[in-house]
N, C-alpha and C positions, 0 to 999 in steps of 0.2 A: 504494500500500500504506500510503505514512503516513496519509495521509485517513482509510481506514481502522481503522488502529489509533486514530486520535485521535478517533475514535466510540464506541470502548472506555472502559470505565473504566479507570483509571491504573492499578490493583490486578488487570486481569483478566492470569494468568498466561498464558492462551492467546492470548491479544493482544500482549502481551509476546514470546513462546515464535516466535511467526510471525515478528515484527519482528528477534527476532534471527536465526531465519534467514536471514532475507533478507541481515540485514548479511553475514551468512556465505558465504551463495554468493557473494555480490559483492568477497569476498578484503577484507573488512573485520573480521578476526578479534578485535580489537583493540577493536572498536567493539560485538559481538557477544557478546564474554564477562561487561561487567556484564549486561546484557539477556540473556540465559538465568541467571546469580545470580537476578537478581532473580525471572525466571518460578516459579524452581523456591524461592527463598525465598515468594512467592505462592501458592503450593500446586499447583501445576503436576502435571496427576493423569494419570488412564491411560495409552493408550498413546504420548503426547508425553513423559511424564515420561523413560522409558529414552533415548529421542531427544533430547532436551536434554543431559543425562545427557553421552553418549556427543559431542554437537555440541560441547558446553562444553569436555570433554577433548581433544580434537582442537583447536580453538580454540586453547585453552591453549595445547599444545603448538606449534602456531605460532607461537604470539607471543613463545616460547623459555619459558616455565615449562611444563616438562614434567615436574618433582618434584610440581606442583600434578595438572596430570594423572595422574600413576599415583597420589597419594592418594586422587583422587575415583575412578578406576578400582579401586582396590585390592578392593573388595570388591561389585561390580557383579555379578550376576547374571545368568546367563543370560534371556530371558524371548521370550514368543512374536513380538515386536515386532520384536526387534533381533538375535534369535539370539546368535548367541556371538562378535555385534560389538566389545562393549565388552573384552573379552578381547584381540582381535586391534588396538583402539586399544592397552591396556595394552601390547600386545609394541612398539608403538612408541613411544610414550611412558615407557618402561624404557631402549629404545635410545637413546632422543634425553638422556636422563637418567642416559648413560656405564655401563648397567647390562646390555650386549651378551646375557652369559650365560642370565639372569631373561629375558630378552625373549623370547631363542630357546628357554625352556624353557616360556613359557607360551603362545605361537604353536605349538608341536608336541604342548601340552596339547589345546589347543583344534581342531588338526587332527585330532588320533588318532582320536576318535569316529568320522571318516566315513572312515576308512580298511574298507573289508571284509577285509582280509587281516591287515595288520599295524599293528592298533591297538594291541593291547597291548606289542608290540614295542617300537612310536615311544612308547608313553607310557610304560612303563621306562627307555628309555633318557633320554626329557625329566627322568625324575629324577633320575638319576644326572648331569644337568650342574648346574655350581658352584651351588650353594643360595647 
């Protein structure tokens, strides 16, 4: 895969974006989070961007900055890519960041919708826990 990417141009974000995954799967998180910065500072576009995105967060979050993850998660959007992935990282990355209550309110956000029965039930009640 290195050969690879070092066929790339230095600046190619999708070359970059790959590389860091790789660090990623290989439980080298550490090693993987300036390498998606950097993709996603490169312009790192369609449907990799959310996935970087949401890797980078997750990333973080292991490598014990999980305040940095729920920043980059805080306003993440759902999209066709990733579904309402980056949401269910936020609920742990709120947790890992002593924020138990938010975590469990925005994981039962983000369940409600596929509930057939008692969606709006669970998502009232997600409100009414500690803001």
């Amino acid at each position: 895969m290195r050969q690879l990417v070092d066929e790339r141009p230095g600046d190619d974000p999708d070359a970059t974006y790959e590389w860091a995954s790789v660090h990623d799967f290989l439980g080298r998180e550490a090693e993987a989070v300036p390498l998606y910065r950097k993709a996603l500072a490169d312009g790192l576009s369609g449907d990799r961007r959310p996935q970087a995105i949401i890797q980078l967060a997750s990333s973080l979050r292991n490598v014990g900055e999980a305040g940095a993850a729920v920043e980059l998660l805080q306003d993440a959007e759902a999209d066709s890519v990733t579904g309402d992935a980056a949401r269910a990282f936020l609920a742990l990355a709120l947790y890992d960041a002593g924020r138990p209550g938010e975590a469990l309110r925005v994981a039962l956000k983000a369940l409600a919708p596929t509930l057939p029965l008692y969606s709006r039930s669970v998502s009232s009640y997600a409100d009414e826990l500690a803001e």
